[in-house]
C-alpha positions, 0 to 999 in steps of 0.5 A, a space after each residue: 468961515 473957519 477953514 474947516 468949514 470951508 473944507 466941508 463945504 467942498 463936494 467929493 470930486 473937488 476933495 479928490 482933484 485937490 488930494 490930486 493935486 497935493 499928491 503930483 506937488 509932493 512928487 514934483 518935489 521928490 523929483 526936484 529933490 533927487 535932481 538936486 542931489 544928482 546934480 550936486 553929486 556931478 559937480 561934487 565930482 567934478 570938483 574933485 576930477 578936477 582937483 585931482 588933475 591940477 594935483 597931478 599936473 602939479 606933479 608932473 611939472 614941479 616934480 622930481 623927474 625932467 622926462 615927465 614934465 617934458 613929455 606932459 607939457 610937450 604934449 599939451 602944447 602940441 594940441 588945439 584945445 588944451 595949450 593953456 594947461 602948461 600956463 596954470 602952473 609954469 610962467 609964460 617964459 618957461 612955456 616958451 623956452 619948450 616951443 624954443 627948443 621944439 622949433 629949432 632947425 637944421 640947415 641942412 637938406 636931403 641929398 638926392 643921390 642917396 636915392 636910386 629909383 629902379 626903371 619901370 619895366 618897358 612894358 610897365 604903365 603907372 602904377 606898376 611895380 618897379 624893377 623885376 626884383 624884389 629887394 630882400 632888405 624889404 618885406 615882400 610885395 605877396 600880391 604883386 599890386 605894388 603897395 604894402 600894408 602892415 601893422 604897427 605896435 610897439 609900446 603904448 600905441 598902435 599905428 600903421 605903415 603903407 609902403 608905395 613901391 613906385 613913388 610916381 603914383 604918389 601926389 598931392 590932392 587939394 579941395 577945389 578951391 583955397 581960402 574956405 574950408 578944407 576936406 576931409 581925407 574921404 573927400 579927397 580920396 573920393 574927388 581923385 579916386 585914389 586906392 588910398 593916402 594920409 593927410 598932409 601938410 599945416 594949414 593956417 587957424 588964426 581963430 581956432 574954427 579948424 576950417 582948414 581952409 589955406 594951407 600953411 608954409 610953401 606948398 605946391 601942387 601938380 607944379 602950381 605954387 598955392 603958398 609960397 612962405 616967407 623965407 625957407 619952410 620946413 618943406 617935403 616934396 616930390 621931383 617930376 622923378 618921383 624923389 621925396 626931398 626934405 629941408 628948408 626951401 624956398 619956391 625958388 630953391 624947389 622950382 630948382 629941384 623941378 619940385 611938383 607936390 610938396 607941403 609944408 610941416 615940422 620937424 623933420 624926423 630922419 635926414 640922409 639916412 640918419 635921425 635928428 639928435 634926439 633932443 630937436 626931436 623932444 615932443 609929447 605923446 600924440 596922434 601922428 603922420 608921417 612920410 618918408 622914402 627908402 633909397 629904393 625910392 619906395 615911399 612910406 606912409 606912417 599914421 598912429 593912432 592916439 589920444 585913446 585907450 588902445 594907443 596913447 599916441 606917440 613922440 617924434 623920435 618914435 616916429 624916426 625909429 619907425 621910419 629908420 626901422 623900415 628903411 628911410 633915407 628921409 622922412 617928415 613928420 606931417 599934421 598930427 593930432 585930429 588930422 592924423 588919417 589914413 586910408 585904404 582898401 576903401 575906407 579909415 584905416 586907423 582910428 581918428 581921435 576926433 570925436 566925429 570918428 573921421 579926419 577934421 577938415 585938411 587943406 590937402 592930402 597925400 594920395 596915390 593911385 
């Protein structure tokens, strides 16, 4: 039987159903068609992104000028995610010779007599102002709560400083327990009910999970050691007076300072009044934390945002003008990147360049009350 025959032989609603069906086929192609095209069209461009990213991080790093392929490759290094970029164009030896020059260090540490912390009035409960006159070298305390808060904007990024008149409400939270997972900033903000505070120190990741869950290099909070690094540890800690120390310690050389709070990180951004030679300071651009405290013993509190279109982030020696500019003897920079956070008047103050909107998980914060 010819197929003609065949059709013929079909009633009408079997013609329509198979009409119906050669038409959804034909669609169904279409619709494969356009999403092949798109498709392509994505990878097409993909392709070409990333072309026009190795050309450009050719550039940067084979190019005529030091300062940007210093400040590119620095600012690779310094994060999580993308440290391998700096292997696809320079040898493992030209990679090291930047993490060489990064972790050099002084052997010098603070000197505690530069600071002199006025007397609480007698009358005064923690958390008070100190002394009865405001200090004219300093912004004003308008509201007389004891914390200043201003705005920081200066070249390509955006950050935010807060100024802790009394250094005694200063202190370290930890998660309930060590050898987990860390908490966020909120967590901790919440678990001591603190008015405010940034994230703090290092913490070991061996395996890129970012759990945060130990901390890293010496650190001791309210007088208990919780890691105790070996050798001497680029360290920032308070006294049972309220003094921010800053060099490299050992638990035993802290214990002797009558240390109570104290993390650790790198590098240290400001020293007995001075800034760190610039080149010790040599970094790229990214999110930042940092702590210092004027001679007054006011402590400041330093988060700038980066890694986003309305601040780029910033360089250590950025940082270190910052804190000079303010009025720091001393000064440290903290856990950067996803973990730079801050807190406030309740709730983020900056913004987190974490996708997630908030801090990662952090193995301890500096709070105060």
């Amino acid at each position: 039987m010819s197929k003609k025959e065949q059709i013929t032989e079909l009633t009408p609603d079997e013609i329509e159903a198979e009409r119906l069906r050669r038409r959804k086929k034909a669609r169904r192609r279409k619709i494969d068609t356009v999403i092949d095209r798109i498709f392509g069209f994505i990878l097409a461009t993909c392709i070409m992104i990333g072309l026009a990213g190795l050309g450009l991080e050719y550039v940067l790093v084979k190019g005529p000028s030091p300062a940007l392929k210093e400040t590119f490759v620095m600012t690779m290094l310094e994060t999580r995610r993308f440290k391998f970029i700096p292997n696809i164009f320079l040898s493992e030896a030209e990679v090291n010779d930047f993490y060489a020059s990064k972790w050099q260090r002084t052997q010098e540490n603070s000197d505690s007599s530069l600071i002199s912390i006025k007397p609480k009035d007698e009358t005064g409960e923690p958390g008070d102002t100190l002394g009865t006159e405001p200090d004219s070298r300093y912004p004003a305390d308008e509201d007389g709560d004891g914390i200043i808060f201003e705005e920081i904007k200066k070249g390509g990024f955006a950050g935010y400083m807060i100024t802790i008149l009394d250094p005694t409400r200063v202190f370290i939270g930890m998660p309930d327990f060590y050898g987990g997972s860390g908490q966020s900033l909120e967590y901790y903000i919440n678990k001591y009910d603190a008015l405010g505070g940034i994230n703090g120190g290092g913490f070991f990741d061996r395996d890129g999970s970012g759990l945060g869950g130990n901390p890293d290099g010496l650190t001791i909070i309210d007088g208990v050691c919780y890691n105790e690094a070996f050798g001497a540890s680029s360290f920032v800690g308070f006294d049972t007076d309220g003094i921010l120390h800053v060099g490299y310690y050992t638990y035993n050389e802290a214990v002797s300072l009558n240390i109570v709070n104290g993390v650790s990180f790198t590098p240290i951004l400001v020293m007995n009044g001075e800034a760190m030679d610039t080149s010790f300071l040599m970094s790229g651009v990214n999110p930042r934390t940092a702590i210092g405290q004027r001679d007054d013993g006011a402590v400041l509190m330093l988060c700038i945002d980066g890694r986003q279109a309305h601040s780029m982030g910033c360089t250590y020696q950025d940082l270190a003008e910052i804190m000079l500019d303010h009025g720091a003897v001393n000064a440290i920079n903290l856990d950067g990147g996803s973990s730079s956070s801050m807190w406030y008047e309740g709730g983020y103050v900056n913004k987190c360049s974490g996708g997630q909107g908030y801090s990662r998980n952090l193995p301890n914060a500096f709070l105060f009350k």
